[in-house]
N, CA, C and O atoms as CSV, one atom per row, in Angstrom:
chain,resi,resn,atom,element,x,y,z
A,1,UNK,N,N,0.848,-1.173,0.000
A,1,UNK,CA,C,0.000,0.000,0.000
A,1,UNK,C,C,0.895,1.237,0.000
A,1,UNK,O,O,1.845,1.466,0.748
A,2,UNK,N,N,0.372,2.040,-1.053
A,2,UNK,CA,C,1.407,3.441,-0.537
A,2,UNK,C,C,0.595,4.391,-0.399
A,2,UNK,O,O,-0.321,4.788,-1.119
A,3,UNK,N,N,1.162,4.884,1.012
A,3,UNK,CA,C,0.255,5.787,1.802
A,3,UNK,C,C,0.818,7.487,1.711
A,3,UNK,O,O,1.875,7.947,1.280
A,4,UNK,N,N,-0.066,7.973,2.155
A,4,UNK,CA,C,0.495,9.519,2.056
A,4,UNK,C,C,-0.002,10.178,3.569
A,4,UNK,O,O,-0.906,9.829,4.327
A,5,UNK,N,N,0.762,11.020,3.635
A,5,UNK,CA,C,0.773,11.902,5.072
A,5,UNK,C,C,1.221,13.232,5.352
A,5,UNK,O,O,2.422,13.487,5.442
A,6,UNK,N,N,0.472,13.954,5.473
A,6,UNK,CA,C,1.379,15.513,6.020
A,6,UNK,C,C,1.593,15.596,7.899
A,6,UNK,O,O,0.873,15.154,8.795
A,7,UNK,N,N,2.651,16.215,7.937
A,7,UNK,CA,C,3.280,16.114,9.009
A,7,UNK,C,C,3.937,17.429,9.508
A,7,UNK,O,O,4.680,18.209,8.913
A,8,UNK,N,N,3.477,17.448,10.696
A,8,UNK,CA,C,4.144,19.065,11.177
A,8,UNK,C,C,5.863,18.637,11.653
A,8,UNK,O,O,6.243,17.466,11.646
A,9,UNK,N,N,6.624,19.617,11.987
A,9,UNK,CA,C,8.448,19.579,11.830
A,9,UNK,C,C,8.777,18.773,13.021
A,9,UNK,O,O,9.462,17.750,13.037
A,10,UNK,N,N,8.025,19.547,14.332
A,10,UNK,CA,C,8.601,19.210,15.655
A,10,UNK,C,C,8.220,17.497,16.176
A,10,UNK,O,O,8.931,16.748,16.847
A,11,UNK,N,N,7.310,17.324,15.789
A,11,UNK,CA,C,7.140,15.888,16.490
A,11,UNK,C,C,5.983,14.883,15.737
A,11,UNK,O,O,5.131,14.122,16.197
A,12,UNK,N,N,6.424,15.304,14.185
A,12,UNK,CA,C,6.402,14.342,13.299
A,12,UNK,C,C,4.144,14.323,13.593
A,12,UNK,O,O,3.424,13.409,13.190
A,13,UNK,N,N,3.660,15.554,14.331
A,13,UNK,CA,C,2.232,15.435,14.591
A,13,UNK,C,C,0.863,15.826,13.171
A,13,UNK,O,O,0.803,16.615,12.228
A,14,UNK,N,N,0.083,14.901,13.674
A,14,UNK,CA,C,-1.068,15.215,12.711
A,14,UNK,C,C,-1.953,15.517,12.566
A,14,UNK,O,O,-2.459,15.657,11.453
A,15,UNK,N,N,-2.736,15.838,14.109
A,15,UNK,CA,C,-3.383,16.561,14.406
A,15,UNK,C,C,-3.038,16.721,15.588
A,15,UNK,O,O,-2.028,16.315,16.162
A,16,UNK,N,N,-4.500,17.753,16.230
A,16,UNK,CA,C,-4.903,18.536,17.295
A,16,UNK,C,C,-5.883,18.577,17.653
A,16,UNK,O,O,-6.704,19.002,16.840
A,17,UNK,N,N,-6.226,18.318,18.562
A,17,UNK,CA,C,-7.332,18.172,19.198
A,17,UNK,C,C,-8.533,17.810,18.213
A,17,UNK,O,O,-9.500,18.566,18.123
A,18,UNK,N,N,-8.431,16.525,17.410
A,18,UNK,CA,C,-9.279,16.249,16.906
A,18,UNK,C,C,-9.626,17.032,15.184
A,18,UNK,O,O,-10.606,17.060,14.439
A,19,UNK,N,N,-7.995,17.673,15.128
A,19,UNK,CA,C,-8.677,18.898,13.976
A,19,UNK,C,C,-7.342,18.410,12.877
A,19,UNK,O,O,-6.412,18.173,13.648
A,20,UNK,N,N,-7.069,18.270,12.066
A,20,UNK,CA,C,-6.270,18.559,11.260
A,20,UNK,C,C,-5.545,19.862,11.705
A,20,UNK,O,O,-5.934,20.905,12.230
A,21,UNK,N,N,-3.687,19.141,11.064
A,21,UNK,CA,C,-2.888,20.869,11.953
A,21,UNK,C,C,-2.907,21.586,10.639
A,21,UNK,O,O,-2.006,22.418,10.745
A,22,UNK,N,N,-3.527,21.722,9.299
A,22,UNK,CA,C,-2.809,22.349,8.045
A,22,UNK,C,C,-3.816,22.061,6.463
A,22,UNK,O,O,-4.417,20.986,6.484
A,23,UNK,N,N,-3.958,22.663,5.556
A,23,UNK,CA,C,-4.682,21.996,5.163
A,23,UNK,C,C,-4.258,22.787,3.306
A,23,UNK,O,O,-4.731,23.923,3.282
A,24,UNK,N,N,-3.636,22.478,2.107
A,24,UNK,CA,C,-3.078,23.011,1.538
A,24,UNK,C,C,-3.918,22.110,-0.287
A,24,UNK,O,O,-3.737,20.965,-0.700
A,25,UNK,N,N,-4.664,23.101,-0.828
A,25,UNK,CA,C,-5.099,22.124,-1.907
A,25,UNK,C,C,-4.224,21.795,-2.856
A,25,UNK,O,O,-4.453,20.739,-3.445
A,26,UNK,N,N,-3.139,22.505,-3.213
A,26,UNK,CA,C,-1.693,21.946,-4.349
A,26,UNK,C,C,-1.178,20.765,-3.734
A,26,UNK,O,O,-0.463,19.971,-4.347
A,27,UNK,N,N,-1.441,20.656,-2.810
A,27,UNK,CA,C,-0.627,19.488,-2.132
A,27,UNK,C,C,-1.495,17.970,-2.364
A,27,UNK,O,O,-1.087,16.818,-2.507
A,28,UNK,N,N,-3.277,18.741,-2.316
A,28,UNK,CA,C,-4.315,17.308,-2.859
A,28,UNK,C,C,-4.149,17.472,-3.441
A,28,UNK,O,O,-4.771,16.589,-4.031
A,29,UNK,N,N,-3.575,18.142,-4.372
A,29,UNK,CA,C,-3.540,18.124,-6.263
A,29,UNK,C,C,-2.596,17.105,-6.780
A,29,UNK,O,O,-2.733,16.319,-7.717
A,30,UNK,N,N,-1.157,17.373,-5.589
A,30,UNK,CA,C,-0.220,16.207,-5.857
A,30,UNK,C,C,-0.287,14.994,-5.399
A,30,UNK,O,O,0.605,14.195,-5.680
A,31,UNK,N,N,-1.185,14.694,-4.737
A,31,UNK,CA,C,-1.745,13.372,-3.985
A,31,UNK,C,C,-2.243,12.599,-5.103
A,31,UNK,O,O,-1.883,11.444,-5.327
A,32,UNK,N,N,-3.381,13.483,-6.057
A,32,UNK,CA,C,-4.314,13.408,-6.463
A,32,UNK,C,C,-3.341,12.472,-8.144
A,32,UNK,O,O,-3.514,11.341,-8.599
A,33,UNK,N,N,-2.033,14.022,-8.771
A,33,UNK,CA,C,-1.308,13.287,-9.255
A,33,UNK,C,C,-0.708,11.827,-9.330
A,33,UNK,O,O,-0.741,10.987,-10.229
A,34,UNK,N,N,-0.118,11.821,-8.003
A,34,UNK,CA,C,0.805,10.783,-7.790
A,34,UNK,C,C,-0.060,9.272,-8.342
A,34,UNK,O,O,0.273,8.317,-9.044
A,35,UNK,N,N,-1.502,9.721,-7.495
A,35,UNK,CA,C,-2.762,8.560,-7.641
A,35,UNK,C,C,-2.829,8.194,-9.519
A,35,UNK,O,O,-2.529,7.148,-10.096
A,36,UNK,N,N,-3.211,9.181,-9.952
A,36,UNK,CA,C,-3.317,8.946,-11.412
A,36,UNK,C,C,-4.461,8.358,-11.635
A,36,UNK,O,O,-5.379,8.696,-10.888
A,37,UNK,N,N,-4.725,7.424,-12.598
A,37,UNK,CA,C,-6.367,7.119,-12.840
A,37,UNK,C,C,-6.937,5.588,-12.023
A,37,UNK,O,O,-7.841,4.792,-12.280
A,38,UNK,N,N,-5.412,5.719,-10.439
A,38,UNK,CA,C,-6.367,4.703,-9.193
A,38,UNK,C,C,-7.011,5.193,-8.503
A,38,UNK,O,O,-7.710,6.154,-8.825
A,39,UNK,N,N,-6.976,4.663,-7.280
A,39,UNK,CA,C,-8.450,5.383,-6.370
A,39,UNK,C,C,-7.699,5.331,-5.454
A,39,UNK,O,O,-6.908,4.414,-5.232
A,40,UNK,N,N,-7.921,6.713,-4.550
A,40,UNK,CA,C,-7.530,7.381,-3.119
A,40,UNK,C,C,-8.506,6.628,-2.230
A,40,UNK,O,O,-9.692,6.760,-2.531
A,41,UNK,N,N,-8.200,5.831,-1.146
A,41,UNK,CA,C,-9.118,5.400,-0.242
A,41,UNK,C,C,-8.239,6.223,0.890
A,41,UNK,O,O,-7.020,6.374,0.970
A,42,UNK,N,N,-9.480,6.775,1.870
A,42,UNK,CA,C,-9.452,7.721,2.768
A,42,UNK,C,C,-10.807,7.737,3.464
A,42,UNK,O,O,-11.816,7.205,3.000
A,43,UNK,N,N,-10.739,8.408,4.638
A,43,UNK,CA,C,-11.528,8.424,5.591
A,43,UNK,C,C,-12.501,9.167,5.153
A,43,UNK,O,O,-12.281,9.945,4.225
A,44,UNK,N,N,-14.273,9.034,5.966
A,44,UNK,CA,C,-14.778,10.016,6.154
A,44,UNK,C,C,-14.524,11.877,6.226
A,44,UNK,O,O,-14.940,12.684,5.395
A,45,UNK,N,N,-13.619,12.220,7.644
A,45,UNK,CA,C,-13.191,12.874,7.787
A,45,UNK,C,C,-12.437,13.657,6.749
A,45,UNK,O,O,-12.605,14.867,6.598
A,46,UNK,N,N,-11.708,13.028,6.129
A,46,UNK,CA,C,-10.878,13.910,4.866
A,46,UNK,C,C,-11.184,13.869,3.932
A,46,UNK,O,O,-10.336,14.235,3.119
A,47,UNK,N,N,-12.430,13.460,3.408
A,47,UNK,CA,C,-12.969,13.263,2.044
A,47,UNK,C,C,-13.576,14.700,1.513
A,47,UNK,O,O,-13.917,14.960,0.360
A,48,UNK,N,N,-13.618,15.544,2.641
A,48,UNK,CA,C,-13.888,17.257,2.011
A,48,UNK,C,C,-13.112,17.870,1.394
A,48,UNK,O,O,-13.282,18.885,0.719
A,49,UNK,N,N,-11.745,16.981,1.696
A,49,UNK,CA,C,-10.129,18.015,1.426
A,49,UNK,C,C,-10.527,17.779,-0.207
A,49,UNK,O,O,-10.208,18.729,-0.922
A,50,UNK,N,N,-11.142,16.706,-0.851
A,50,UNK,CA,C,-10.712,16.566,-1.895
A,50,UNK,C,C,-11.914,17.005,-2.732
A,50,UNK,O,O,-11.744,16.401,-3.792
A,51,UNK,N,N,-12.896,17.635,-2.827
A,51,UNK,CA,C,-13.773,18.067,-2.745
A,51,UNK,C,C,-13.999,18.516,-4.425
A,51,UNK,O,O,-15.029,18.476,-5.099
A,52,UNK,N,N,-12.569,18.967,-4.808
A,52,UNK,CA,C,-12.511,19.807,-5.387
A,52,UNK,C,C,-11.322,19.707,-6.443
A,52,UNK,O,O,-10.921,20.453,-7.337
A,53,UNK,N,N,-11.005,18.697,-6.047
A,53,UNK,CA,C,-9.766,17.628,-6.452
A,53,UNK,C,C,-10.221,16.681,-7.873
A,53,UNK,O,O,-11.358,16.215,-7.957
A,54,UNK,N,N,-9.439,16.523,-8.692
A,54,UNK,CA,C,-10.317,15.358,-9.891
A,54,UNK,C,C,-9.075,14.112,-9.385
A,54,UNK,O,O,-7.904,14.153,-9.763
A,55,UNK,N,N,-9.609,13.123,-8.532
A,55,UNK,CA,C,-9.106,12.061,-8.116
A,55,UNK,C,C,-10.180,10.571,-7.706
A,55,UNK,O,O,-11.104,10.723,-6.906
A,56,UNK,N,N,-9.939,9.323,-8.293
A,56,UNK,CA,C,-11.305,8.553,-7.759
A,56,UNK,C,C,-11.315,8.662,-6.349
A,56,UNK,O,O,-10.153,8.971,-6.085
A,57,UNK,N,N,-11.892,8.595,-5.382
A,57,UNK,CA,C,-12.216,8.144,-4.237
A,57,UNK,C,C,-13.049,6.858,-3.577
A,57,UNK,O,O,-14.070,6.358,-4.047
A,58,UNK,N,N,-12.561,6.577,-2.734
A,58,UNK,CA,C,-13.039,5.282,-1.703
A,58,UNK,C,C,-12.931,6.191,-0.295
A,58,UNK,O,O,-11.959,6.757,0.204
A,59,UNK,N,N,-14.608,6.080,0.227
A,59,UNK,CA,C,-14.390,6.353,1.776
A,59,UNK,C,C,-15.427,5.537,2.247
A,59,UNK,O,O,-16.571,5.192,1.954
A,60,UNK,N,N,-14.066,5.276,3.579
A,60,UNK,CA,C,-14.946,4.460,4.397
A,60,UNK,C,C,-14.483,4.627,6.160
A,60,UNK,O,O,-13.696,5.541,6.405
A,61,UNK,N,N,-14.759,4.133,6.831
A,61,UNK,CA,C,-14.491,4.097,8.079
A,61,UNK,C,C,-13.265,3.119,8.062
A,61,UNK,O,O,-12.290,3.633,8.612
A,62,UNK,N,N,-13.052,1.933,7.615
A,62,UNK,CA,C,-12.110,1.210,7.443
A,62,UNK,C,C,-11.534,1.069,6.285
A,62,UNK,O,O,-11.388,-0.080,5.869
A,63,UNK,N,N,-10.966,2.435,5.308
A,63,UNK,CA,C,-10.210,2.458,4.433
A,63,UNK,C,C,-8.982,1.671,4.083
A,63,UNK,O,O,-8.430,1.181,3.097
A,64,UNK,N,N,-8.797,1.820,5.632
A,64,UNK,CA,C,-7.197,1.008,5.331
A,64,UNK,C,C,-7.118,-0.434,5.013
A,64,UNK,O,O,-6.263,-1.036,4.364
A,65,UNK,N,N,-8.200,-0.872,5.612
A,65,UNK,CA,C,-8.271,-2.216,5.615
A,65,UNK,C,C,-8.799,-2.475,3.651
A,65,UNK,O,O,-8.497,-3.391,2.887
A,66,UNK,N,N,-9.439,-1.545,3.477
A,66,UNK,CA,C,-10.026,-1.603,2.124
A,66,UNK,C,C,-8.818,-1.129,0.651
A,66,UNK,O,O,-8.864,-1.328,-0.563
A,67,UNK,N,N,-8.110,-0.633,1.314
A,67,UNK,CA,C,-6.819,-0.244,0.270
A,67,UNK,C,C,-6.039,-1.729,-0.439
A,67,UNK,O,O,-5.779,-1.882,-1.633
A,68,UNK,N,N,-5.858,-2.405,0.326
A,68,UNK,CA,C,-4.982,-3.361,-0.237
A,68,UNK,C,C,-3.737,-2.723,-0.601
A,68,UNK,O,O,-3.035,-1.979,0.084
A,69,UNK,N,N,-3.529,-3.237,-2.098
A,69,UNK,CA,C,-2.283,-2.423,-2.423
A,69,UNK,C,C,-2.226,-1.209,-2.704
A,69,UNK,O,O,-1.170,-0.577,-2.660
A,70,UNK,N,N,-3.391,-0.689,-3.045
A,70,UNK,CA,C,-3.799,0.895,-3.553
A,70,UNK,C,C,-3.306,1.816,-2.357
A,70,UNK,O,O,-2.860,1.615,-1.228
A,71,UNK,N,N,-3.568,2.806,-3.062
A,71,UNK,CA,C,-3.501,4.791,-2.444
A,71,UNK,C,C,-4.393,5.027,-1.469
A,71,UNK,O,O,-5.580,5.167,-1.767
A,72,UNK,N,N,-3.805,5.136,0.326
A,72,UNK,CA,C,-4.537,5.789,0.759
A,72,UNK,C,C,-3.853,6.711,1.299
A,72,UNK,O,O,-2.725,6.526,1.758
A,73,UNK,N,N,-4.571,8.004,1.303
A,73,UNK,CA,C,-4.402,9.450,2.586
A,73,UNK,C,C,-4.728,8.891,4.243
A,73,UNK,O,O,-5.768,8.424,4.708
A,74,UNK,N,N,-3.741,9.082,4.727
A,74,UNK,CA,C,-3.897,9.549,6.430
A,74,UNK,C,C,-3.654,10.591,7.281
A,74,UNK,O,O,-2.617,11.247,7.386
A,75,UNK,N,N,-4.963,10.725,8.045
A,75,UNK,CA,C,-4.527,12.037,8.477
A,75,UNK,C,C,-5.144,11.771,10.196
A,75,UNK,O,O,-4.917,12.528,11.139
A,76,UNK,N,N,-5.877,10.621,10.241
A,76,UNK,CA,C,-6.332,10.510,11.258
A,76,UNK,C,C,-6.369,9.315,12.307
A,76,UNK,O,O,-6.990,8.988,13.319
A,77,UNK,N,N,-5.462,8.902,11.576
A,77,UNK,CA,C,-5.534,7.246,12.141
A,77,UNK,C,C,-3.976,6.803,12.565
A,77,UNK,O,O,-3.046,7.468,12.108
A,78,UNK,N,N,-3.800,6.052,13.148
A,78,UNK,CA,C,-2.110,5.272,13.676
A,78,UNK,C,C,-2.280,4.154,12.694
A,78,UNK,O,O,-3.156,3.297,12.813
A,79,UNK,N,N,-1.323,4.201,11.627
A,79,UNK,CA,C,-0.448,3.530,10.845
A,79,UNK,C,C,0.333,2.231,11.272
A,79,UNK,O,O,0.605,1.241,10.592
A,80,UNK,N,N,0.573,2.470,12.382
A,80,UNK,CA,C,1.512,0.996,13.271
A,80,UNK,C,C,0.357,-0.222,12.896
A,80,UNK,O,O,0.980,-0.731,11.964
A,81,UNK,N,N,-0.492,-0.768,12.961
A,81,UNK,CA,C,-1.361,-1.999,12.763
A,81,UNK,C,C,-1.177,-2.110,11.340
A,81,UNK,O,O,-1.265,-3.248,10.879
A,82,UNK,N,N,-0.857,-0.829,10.276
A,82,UNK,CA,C,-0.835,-1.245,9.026
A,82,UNK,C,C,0.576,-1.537,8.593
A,82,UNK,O,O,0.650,-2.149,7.527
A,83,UNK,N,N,1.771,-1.220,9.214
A,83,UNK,CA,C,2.894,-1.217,8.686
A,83,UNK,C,C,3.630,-1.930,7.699
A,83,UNK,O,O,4.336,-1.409,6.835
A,84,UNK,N,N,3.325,-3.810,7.958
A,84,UNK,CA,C,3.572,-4.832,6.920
A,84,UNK,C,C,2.701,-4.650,5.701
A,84,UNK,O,O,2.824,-5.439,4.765
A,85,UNK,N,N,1.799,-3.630,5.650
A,85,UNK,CA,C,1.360,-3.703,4.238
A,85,UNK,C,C,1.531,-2.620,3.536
A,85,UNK,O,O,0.878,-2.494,2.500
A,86,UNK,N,N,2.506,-1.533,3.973
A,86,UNK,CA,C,2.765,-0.611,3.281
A,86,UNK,C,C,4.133,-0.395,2.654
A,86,UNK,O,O,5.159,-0.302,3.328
A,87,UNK,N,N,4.094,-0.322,1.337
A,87,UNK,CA,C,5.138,-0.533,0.967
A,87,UNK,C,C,5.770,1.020,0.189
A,87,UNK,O,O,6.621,0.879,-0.689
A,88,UNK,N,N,5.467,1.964,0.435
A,88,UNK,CA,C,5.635,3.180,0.096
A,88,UNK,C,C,5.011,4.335,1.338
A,88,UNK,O,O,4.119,4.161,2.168
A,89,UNK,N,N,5.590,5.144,1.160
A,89,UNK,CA,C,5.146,6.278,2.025
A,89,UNK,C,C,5.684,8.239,1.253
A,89,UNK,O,O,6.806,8.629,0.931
A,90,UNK,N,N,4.685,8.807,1.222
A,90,UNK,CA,C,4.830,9.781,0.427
A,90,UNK,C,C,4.203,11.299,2.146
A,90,UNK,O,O,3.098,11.580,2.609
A,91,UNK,N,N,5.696,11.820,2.486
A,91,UNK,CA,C,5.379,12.299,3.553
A,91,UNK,C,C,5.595,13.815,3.132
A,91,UNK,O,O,6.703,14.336,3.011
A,92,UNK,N,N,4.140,14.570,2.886
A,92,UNK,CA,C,4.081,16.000,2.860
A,92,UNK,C,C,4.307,16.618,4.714
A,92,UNK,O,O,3.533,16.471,5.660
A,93,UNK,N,N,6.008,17.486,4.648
A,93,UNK,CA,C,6.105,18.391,5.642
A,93,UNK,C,C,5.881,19.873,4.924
A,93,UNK,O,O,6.136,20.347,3.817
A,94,UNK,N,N,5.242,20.367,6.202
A,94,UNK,CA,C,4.607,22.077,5.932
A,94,UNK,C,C,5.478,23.129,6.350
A,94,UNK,O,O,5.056,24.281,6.248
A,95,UNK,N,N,6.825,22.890,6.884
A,95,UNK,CA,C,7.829,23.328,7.353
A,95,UNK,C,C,7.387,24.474,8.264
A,95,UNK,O,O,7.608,25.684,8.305
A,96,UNK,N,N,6.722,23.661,8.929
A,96,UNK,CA,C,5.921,24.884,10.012
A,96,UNK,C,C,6.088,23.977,11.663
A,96,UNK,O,O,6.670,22.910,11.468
A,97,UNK,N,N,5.868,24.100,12.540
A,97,UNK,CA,C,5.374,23.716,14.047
A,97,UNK,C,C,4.212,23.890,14.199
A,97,UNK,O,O,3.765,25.001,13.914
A,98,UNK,N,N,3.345,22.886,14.686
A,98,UNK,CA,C,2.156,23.324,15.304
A,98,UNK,C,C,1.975,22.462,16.446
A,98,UNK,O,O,2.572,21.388,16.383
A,99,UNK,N,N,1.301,22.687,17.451
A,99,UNK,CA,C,0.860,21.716,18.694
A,99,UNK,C,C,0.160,20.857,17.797
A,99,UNK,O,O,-0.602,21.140,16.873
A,100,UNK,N,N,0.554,19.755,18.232
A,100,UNK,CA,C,0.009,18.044,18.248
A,100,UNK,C,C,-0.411,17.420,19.520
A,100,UNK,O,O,0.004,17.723,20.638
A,101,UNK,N,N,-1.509,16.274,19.143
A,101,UNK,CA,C,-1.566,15.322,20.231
A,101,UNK,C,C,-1.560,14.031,19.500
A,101,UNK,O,O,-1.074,13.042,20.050
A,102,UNK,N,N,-2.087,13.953,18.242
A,102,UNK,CA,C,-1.919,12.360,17.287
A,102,UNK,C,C,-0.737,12.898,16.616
A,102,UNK,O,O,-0.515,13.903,15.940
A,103,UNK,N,N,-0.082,11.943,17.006
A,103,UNK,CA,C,1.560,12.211,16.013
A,103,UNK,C,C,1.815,10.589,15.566
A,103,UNK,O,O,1.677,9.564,16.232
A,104,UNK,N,N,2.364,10.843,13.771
A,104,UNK,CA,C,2.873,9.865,13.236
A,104,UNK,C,C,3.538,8.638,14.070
A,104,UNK,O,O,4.587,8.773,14.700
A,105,UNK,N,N,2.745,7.333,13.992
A,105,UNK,CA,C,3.414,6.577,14.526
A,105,UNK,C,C,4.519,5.200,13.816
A,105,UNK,O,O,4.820,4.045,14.119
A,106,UNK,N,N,4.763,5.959,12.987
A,106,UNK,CA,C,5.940,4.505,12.429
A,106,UNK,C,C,7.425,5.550,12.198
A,106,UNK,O,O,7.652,6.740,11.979
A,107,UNK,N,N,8.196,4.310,12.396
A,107,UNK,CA,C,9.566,4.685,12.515
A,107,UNK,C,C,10.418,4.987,10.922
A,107,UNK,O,O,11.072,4.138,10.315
A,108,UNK,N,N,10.231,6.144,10.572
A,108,UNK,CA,C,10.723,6.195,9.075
A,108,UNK,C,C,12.160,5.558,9.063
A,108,UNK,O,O,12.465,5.467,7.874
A,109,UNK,N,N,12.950,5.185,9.668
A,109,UNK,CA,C,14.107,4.219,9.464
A,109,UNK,C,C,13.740,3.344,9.198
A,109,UNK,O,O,14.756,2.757,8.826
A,110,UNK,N,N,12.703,2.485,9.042
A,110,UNK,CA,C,12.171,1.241,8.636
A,110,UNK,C,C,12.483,1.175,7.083
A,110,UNK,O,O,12.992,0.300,6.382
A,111,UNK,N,N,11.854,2.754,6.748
A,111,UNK,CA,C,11.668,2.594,4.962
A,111,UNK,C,C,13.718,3.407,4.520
A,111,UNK,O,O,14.644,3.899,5.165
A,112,UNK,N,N,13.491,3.151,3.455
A,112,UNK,CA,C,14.349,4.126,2.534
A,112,UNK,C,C,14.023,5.065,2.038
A,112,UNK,O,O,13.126,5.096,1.196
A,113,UNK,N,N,14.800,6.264,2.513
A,113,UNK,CA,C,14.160,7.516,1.586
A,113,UNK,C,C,15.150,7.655,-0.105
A,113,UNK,O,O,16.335,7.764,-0.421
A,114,UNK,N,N,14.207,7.593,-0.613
A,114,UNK,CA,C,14.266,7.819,-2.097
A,114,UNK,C,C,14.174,8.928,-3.269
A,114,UNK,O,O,14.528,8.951,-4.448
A,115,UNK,N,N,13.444,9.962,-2.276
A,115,UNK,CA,C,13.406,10.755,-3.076
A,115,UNK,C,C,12.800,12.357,-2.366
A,115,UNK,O,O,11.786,12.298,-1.671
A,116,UNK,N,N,13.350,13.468,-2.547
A,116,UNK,CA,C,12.844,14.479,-1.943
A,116,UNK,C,C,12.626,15.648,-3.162
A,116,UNK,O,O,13.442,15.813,-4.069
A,117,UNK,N,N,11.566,16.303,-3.033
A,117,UNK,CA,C,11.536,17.852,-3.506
A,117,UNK,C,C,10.959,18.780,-2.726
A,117,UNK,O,O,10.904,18.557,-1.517
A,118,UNK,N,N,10.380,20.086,-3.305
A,118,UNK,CA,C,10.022,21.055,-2.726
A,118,UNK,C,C,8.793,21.534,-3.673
A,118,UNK,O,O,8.905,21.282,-4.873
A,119,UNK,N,N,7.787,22.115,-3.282
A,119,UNK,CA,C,6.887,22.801,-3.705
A,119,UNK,C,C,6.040,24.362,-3.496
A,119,UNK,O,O,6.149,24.724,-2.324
A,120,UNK,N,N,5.575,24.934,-3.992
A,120,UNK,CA,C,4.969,25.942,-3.332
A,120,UNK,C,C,3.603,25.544,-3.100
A,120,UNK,O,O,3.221,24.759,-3.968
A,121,UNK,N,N,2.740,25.815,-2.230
A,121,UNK,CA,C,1.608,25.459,-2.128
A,121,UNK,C,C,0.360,26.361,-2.336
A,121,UNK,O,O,0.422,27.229,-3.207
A,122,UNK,N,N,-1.102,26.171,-1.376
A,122,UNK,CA,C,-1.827,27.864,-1.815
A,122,UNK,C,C,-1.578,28.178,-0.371
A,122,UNK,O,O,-1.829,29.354,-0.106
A,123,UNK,N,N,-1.256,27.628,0.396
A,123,UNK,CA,C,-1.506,28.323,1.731
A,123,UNK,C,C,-0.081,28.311,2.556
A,123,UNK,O,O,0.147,28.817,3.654
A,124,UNK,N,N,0.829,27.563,1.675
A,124,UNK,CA,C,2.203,27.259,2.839
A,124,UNK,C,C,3.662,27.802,1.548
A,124,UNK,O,O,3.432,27.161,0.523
A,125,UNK,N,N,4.405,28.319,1.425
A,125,UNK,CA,C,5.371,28.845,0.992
A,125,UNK,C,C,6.306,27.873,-0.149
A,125,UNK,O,O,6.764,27.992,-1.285
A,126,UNK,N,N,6.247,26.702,1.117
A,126,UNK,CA,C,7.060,25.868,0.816
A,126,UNK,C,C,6.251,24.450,1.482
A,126,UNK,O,O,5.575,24.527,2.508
A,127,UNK,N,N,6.419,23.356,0.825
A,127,UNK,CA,C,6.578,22.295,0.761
A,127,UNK,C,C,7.357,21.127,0.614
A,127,UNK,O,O,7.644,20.749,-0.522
A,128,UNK,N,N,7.772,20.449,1.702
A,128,UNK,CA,C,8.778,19.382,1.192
A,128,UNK,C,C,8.104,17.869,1.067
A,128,UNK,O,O,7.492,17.468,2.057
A,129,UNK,N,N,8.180,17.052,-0.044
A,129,UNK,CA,C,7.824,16.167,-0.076
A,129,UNK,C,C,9.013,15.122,-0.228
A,129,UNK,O,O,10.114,15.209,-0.773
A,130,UNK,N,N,8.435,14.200,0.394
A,130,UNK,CA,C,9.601,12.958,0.746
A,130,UNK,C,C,8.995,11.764,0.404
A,130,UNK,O,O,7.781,11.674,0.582
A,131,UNK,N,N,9.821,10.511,-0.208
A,131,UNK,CA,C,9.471,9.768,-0.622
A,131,UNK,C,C,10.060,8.408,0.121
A,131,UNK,O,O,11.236,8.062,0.000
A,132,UNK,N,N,9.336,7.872,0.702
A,132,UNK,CA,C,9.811,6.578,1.444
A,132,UNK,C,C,9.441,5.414,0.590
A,132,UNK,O,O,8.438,5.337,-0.119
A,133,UNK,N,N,10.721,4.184,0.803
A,133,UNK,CA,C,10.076,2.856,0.566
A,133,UNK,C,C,10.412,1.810,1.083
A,133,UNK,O,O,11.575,1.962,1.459
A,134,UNK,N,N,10.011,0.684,1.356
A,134,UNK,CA,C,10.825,-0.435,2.400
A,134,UNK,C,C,11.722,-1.481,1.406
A,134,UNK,O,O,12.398,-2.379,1.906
């Protein structure tokens, strides 16, 4: 499965109190890219981000379990129960800090990083995207 994630600097967090820390549509645009003509499975919760996005979608409460090998977005869930089935990881940082209380839980030393760039976004300056794989 290759998953995608944005992530604040200080402690790798993804939300706050229940809220998303960030929220940038060039960045679903490149999600949306990367996906191409598969399907994004993703939560309830984040299925607004894409609203506006031309990407297939799958939502469900148990996306992850429903991805298989396909594309899903996380933004709200702990990743550790999925780890053996992910075989890619595509980690949008906002090069910002924000208070967290759900913070990323897998150990990116697990994967190989493969690949990095930078982007501008509509709401964040800069963007770094990173490319993990195991």
């Amino acid at each position: 499965m290759k998953v995608f994630v944005a992530l604040e600097d200080r402690a790798n967090g993804m939300m706050f109190n229940h809220r998303r820390l960030s929220r940038d549509r060039v960045l679903y645009a490149d999600i949306a890219a990367e996906v191409g003509d598969g399907t994004l499975f993703l939560s309830p919760y984040s299925e607004p981000m894409f609203a506006d996005i031309p990407v297939k979608c799958s939502v469900s409460e148990n996306f992850l379990d429903a991805a298989g090998g396909g594309c899903a977005f996380v933004e709200d869930r702990a990743l550790l129960p999925y780890c053996d089935r992910i075989t890619e990881l595509v980690v949008y940082r906002w090069g910002r800090v924000y208070p967290s209380d759900m913070r990323f839980d897998l150990d990116l030393g697990a994967f190989t990083k493969i690949g990095e760039s930078e982007f501008v976004g509509s709401s964040h300056e800069k963007i770094t995207k990173e490319i993990y794989r195991k």
